[in-house]
C-alpha positions as CSV (number, residue, x, y, z in Angstrom):
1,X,-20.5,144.0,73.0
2,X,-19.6,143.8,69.3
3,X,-20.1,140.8,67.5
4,X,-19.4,139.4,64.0
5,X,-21.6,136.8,62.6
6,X,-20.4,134.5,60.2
7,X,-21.8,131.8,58.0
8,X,-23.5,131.0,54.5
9,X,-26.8,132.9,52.4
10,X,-29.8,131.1,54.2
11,X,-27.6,129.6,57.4
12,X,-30.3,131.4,59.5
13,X,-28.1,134.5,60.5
14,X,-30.8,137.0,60.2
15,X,-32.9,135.1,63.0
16,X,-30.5,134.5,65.2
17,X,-29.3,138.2,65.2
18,X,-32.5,139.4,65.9
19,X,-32.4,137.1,68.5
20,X,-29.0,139.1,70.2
21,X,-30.1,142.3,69.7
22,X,-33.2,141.9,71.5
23,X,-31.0,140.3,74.4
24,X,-28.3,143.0,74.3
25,X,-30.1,145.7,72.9
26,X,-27.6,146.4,70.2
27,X,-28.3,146.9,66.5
28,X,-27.7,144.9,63.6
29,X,-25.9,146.8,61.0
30,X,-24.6,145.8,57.7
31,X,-22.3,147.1,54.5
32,X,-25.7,147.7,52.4
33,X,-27.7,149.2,55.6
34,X,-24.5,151.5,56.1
35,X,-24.2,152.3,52.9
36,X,-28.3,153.6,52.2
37,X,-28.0,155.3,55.3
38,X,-25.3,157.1,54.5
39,X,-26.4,157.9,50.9
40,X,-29.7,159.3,52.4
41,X,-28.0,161.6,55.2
42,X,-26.0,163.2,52.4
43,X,-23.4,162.4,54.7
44,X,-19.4,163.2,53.3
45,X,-18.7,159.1,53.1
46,X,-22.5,158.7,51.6
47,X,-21.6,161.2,48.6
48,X,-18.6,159.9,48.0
49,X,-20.1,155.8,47.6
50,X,-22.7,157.1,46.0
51,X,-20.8,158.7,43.1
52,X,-18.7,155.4,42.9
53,X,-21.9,153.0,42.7
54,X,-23.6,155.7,39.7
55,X,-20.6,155.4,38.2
56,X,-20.8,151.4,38.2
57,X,-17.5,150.8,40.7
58,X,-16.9,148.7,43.7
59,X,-17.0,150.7,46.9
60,X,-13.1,150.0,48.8
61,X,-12.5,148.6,51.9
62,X,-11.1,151.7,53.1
63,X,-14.3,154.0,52.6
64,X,-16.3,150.6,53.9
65,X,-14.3,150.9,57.4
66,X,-14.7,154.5,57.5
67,X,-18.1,153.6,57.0
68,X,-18.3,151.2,60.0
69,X,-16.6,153.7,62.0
70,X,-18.9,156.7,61.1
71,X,-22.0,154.2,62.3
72,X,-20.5,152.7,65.3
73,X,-20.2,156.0,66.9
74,X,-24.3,156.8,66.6
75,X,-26.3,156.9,70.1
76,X,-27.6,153.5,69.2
77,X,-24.0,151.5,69.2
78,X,-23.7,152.7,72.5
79,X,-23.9,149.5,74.0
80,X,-22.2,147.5,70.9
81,X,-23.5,145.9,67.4
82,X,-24.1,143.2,65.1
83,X,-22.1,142.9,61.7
84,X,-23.7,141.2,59.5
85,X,-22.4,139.9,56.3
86,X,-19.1,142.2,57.3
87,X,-16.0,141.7,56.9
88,X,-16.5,139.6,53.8
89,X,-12.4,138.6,53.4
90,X,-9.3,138.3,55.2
91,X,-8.0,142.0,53.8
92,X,-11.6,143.7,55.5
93,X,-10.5,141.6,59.1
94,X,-7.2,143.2,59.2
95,X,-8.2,146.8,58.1
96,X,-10.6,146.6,60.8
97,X,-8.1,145.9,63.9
98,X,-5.8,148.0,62.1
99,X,-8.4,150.8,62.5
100,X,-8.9,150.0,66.1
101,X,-12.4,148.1,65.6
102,X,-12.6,146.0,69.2
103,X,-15.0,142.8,68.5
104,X,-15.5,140.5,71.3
105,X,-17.0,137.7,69.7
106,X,-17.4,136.4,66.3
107,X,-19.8,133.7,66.2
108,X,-20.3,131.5,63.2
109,X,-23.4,129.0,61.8
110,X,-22.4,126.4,59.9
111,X,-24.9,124.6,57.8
112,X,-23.5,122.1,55.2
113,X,-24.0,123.2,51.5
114,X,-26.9,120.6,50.8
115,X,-28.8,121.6,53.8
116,X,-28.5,125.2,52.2
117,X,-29.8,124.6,49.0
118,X,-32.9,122.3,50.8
119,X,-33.4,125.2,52.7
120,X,-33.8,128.1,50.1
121,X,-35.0,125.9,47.4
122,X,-38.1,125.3,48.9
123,X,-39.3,128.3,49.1
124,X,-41.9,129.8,47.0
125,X,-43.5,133.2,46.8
126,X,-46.6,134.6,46.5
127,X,-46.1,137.3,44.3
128,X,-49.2,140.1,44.4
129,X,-48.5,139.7,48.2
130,X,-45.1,138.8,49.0
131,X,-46.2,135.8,51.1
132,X,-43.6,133.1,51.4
133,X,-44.2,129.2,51.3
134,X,-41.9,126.3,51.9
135,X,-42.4,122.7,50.1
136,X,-41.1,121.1,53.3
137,X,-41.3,123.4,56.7
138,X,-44.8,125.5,55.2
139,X,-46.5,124.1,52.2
140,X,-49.3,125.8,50.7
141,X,-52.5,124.0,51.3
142,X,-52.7,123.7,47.7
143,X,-49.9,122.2,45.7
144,X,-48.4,125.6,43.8
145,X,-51.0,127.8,44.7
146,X,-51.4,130.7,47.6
147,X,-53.7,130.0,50.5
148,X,-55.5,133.5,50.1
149,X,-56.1,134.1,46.3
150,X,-55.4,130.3,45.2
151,X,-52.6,132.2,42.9
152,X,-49.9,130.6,41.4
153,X,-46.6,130.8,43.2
154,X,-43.3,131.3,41.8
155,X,-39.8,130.5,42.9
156,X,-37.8,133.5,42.6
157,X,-34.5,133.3,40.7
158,X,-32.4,133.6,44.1
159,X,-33.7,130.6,45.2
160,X,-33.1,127.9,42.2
161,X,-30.3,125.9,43.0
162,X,-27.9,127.0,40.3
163,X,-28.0,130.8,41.8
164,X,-27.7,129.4,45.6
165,X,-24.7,126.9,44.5
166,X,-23.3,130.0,42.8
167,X,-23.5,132.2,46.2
168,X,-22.3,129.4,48.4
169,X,-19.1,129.0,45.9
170,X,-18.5,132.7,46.2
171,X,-18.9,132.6,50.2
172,X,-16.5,129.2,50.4
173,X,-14.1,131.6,48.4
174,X,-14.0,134.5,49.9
175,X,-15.7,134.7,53.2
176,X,-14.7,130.8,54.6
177,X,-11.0,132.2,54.9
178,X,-12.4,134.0,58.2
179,X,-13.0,131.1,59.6
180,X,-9.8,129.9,60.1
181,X,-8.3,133.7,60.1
182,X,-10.2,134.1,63.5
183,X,-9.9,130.9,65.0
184,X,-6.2,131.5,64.9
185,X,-6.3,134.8,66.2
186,X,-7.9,133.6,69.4
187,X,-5.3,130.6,69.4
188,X,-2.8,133.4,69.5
189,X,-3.6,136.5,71.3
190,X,-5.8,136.9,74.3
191,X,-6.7,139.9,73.5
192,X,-8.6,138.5,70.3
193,X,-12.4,138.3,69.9
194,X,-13.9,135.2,71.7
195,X,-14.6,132.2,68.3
196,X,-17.7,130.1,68.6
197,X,-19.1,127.6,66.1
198,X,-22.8,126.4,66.5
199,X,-24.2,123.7,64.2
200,X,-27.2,125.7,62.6
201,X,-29.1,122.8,61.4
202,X,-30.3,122.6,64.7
203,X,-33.9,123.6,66.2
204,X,-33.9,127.4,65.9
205,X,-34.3,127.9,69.3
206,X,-31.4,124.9,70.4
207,X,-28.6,127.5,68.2
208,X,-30.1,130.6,70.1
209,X,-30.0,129.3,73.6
210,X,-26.3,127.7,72.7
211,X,-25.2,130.9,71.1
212,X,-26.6,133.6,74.1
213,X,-25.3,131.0,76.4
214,X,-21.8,131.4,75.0
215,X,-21.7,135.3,74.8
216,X,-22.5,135.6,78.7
217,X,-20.2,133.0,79.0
Protein backbone atom coordinates (compact mmCIF):
# COMPACT_ATOMS: atom_id res chain seq x y z
CA UNK A 1 0.00 0.00 0.00
CA UNK A 2 1.44 3.37 -0.89
CA UNK A 3 0.16 6.33 0.52
CA UNK A 4 0.60 10.10 0.24
CA UNK A 5 -0.06 12.32 3.09
CA UNK A 6 -1.06 15.62 2.69
CA UNK A 7 -1.62 18.60 4.84
CA UNK A 8 0.08 21.76 6.65
CA UNK A 9 3.74 22.17 8.95
CA UNK A 10 2.39 21.06 12.43
CA UNK A 11 -1.19 19.40 11.03
CA UNK A 12 0.01 16.29 13.01
CA UNK A 13 1.26 14.23 9.88
CA UNK A 14 4.31 12.91 11.52
CA UNK A 15 2.06 11.09 14.27
CA UNK A 16 -0.32 9.86 12.31
CA UNK A 17 2.24 8.19 9.94
CA UNK A 18 3.86 6.55 12.52
CA UNK A 19 0.58 5.47 13.35
CA UNK A 20 0.28 3.55 9.57
CA UNK A 21 3.43 2.23 9.46
CA UNK A 22 3.20 0.37 12.49
CA UNK A 23 -0.32 -0.95 11.21
CA UNK A 24 1.07 -1.82 7.65
CA UNK A 25 4.54 -2.20 8.33
CA UNK A 26 5.56 0.13 5.65
CA UNK A 27 8.13 2.95 6.02
CA UNK A 28 7.85 6.49 6.04
CA UNK A 29 10.13 8.11 3.59
CA UNK A 30 10.59 11.63 2.50
CA UNK A 31 12.53 14.01 -0.18
CA UNK A 32 15.23 15.01 2.71
CA UNK A 33 15.39 11.18 4.15
CA UNK A 34 15.91 10.21 0.38
CA UNK A 35 18.11 12.57 -0.34
CA UNK A 36 20.78 11.93 3.03
CA UNK A 37 20.48 8.40 2.23
CA UNK A 38 21.41 8.65 -0.89
CA UNK A 39 24.28 11.15 -0.38
CA UNK A 40 25.65 8.69 2.35
CA UNK A 41 25.54 5.37 0.09
CA UNK A 42 27.53 7.33 -2.52
CA UNK A 43 24.99 6.14 -4.54
CA UNK A 44 25.02 7.55 -8.63
CA UNK A 45 21.65 9.80 -7.82
CA UNK A 46 23.31 10.71 -4.25
CA UNK A 47 26.49 12.21 -6.06
CA UNK A 48 24.87 13.85 -8.43
CA UNK A 49 22.30 15.93 -5.64
CA UNK A 50 24.92 16.31 -3.71
CA UNK A 51 27.07 18.28 -6.19
CA UNK A 52 23.92 20.37 -6.95
CA UNK A 53 23.16 21.23 -3.13
CA UNK A 54 27.35 22.27 -2.60
CA UNK A 55 26.98 24.16 -5.44
CA UNK A 56 23.78 26.07 -3.79
CA UNK A 57 21.00 24.76 -6.53
CA UNK A 58 17.63 23.28 -6.31
CA UNK A 59 17.60 19.57 -6.73
CA UNK A 60 14.83 18.84 -10.09
CA UNK A 61 11.90 16.92 -10.01
CA UNK A 62 13.30 14.56 -12.40
CA UNK A 63 16.38 13.46 -10.19
CA UNK A 64 13.70 13.72 -7.11
CA UNK A 65 11.51 10.82 -8.91
CA UNK A 66 14.43 8.93 -9.77
CA UNK A 67 15.10 9.27 -6.31
CA UNK A 68 11.70 7.91 -5.20
CA UNK A 69 12.07 5.12 -7.56
CA UNK A 70 15.69 4.14 -6.52
CA UNK A 71 14.09 3.86 -2.64
CA UNK A 72 10.85 2.25 -3.35
CA UNK A 73 12.54 -0.71 -4.79
CA UNK A 74 14.66 -1.48 -1.25
CA UNK A 75 13.61 -4.76 0.76
CA UNK A 76 11.76 -2.47 3.14
CA UNK A 77 9.06 -1.04 0.46
CA UNK A 78 8.14 -4.40 -0.11
CA UNK A 79 4.94 -4.10 1.29
CA UNK A 80 4.42 -0.19 0.31
CA UNK A 81 5.32 3.40 1.87
CA UNK A 82 4.52 6.63 3.28
CA UNK A 83 5.39 9.94 1.42
CA UNK A 84 5.75 12.45 3.43
CA UNK A 85 5.86 15.99 2.52
CA UNK A 86 6.17 14.55 -1.33
CA UNK A 87 4.95 15.60 -4.11
CA UNK A 88 5.02 19.20 -3.04
CA UNK A 89 3.20 20.61 -6.49
CA UNK A 90 0.96 19.69 -9.17
CA UNK A 91 4.21 19.22 -11.82
CA UNK A 92 5.85 16.43 -8.92
CA UNK A 93 2.03 14.52 -9.07
CA UNK A 94 2.19 14.15 -12.76
CA UNK A 95 5.87 13.15 -13.08
CA UNK A 96 5.14 10.57 -10.66
CA UNK A 97 2.19 8.64 -12.66
CA UNK A 98 4.00 9.52 -15.62
CA UNK A 99 6.91 7.33 -14.14
CA UNK A 100 4.56 4.63 -13.23
CA UNK A 101 4.42 5.42 -9.38
CA UNK A 102 0.98 3.42 -8.21
CA UNK A 103 -0.39 5.24 -4.97
CA UNK A 104 -3.54 3.92 -3.52
CA UNK A 105 -4.44 6.40 -1.18
CA UNK A 106 -3.58 9.92 -0.51
CA UNK A 107 -4.92 10.96 2.68
CA UNK A 108 -4.97 14.53 3.83
CA UNK A 109 -5.23 16.56 7.50
CA UNK A 110 -6.67 19.55 7.41
CA UNK A 111 -6.20 21.94 10.31
CA UNK A 112 -7.37 25.58 9.80
CA UNK A 113 -4.40 28.15 9.68
CA UNK A 114 -5.15 29.56 13.25
CA UNK A 115 -5.30 26.29 14.79
CA UNK A 116 -1.70 25.86 13.19
CA UNK A 117 -0.15 28.69 14.50
CA UNK A 118 -1.85 27.86 18.24
CA UNK A 119 -0.36 24.73 17.81
CA UNK A 120 3.35 25.49 17.10
CA UNK A 121 3.38 28.71 18.87
CA UNK A 122 3.18 27.24 21.96
CA UNK A 123 5.88 25.44 22.05
CA UNK A 124 8.92 26.14 23.90
CA UNK A 125 12.24 24.35 24.24
CA UNK A 126 14.52 23.50 26.57
CA UNK A 127 17.62 24.07 25.03
CA UNK A 128 20.81 22.17 26.94
CA UNK A 129 18.33 19.17 26.64
CA UNK A 130 16.11 19.48 23.84
CA UNK A 131 12.99 19.00 25.95
CA UNK A 132 9.87 20.47 24.50
CA UNK A 133 6.99 22.37 26.41
CA UNK A 134 3.65 23.65 25.30
CA UNK A 135 1.83 26.84 27.01
CA UNK A 136 -1.48 25.15 26.47
CA UNK A 137 -1.36 21.01 26.04
CA UNK A 138 2.20 20.75 28.47
CA UNK A 139 3.24 23.82 30.45
CA UNK A 140 6.29 23.82 32.39
CA UNK A 141 5.54 23.73 36.06
CA UNK A 142 7.24 26.93 36.15
CA UNK A 143 6.09 29.79 33.99
CA UNK A 144 9.37 29.93 31.36
CA UNK A 145 11.49 27.71 32.99
CA UNK A 146 12.49 23.75 32.52
CA UNK A 147 11.12 21.31 35.04
CA UNK A 148 14.71 19.62 35.40
CA UNK A 149 17.24 22.49 35.63
CA UNK A 150 14.57 25.43 36.24
CA UNK A 151 16.44 26.84 32.85
CA UNK A 152 15.01 29.29 30.88
CA UNK A 153 13.18 28.17 27.83
CA UNK A 154 13.31 29.64 24.49
CA UNK A 155 10.87 29.61 21.50
CA UNK A 156 12.83 28.62 18.61
CA UNK A 157 12.61 30.86 15.47
CA UNK A 158 10.38 28.13 13.59
CA UNK A 159 7.87 28.46 15.89
CA UNK A 160 7.07 32.38 16.17
CA UNK A 161 4.10 33.17 14.26
CA UNK A 162 5.61 35.25 11.51
CA UNK A 163 7.86 32.09 10.36
CA UNK A 164 4.79 29.57 10.70
CA UNK A 165 2.35 32.25 8.75
CA UNK A 166 5.20 32.31 6.25
CA UNK A 167 5.33 28.31 5.84
CA UNK A 168 1.61 28.00 5.76
CA UNK A 169 1.49 30.81 2.87
CA UNK A 170 4.11 28.81 0.98
CA UNK A 171 2.13 25.33 1.57
CA UNK A 172 -1.50 27.25 0.49
CA UNK A 173 0.68 28.09 -2.65
CA UNK A 174 2.19 25.41 -3.72
CA UNK A 175 1.20 22.24 -2.10
CA UNK A 176 -2.91 23.07 -1.53
CA UNK A 177 -3.22 22.73 -5.53
CA UNK A 178 -2.98 18.80 -4.66
CA UNK A 179 -5.81 18.96 -3.05
CA UNK A 180 -8.00 19.55 -5.60
CA UNK A 181 -5.51 17.92 -8.36
CA UNK A 182 -6.34 14.45 -6.55
CA UNK A 183 -9.78 14.87 -5.65
CA UNK A 184 -10.43 15.23 -9.35
CA UNK A 185 -8.47 12.41 -10.36
CA UNK A 186 -10.51 10.05 -8.27
CA UNK A 187 -13.75 11.94 -9.69
CA UNK A 188 -12.38 10.82 -13.01
CA UNK A 189 -10.57 7.64 -13.22
CA UNK A 190 -11.09 4.52 -11.21
CA UNK A 191 -7.96 3.62 -11.41
CA UNK A 192 -6.85 6.70 -9.35
CA UNK A 193 -5.57 6.60 -5.74
CA UNK A 194 -8.51 6.35 -3.11
CA UNK A 195 -8.87 10.67 -1.63
CA UNK A 196 -9.76 11.03 2.06
CA UNK A 197 -9.94 14.18 4.18
CA UNK A 198 -9.97 13.86 8.03
CA UNK A 199 -10.44 16.91 10.24
CA UNK A 200 -7.03 16.91 12.23
CA UNK A 201 -8.09 19.11 15.03
CA UNK A 202 -9.63 16.18 16.35
CA UNK A 203 -8.44 13.88 19.40
CA UNK A 204 -5.26 12.21 18.05
CA UNK A 205 -6.44 9.00 18.43
CA UNK A 206 -10.34 9.98 16.79
CA UNK A 207 -8.05 11.07 13.16
CA UNK A 208 -6.11 7.65 13.53
CA UNK A 209 -8.93 5.29 14.09
CA UNK A 210 -10.94 7.35 11.13
CA UNK A 211 -7.96 7.33 8.92
CA UNK A 212 -6.81 3.26 9.43
CA UNK A 213 -10.59 2.76 9.25
CA UNK A 214 -10.63 4.28 5.69
CA UNK A 215 -7.47 2.48 4.22
CA UNK A 216 -8.95 -1.11 5.05
CA UNK A 217 -11.91 0.27 3.87
Amino acid sequence: MRIILLGPPGAGKGTQAQFISKEYDIPQISTGDMLRAAIKEGTELGKKAEGIMKSGGLVSDDLIINLVKERIEKPDCANGCIFDGFPRTIPQAEALIEAGVDIDHVVEISVPDDEIVSRLSGRRQHPGSGRVYHLKYNPPKQEGLDDVTGEPLIQREDDKEETIRDRLATYHEQTSTLVGFYQNKTKEDANAPKYHQFDGTKDIEVVKENILSALKG
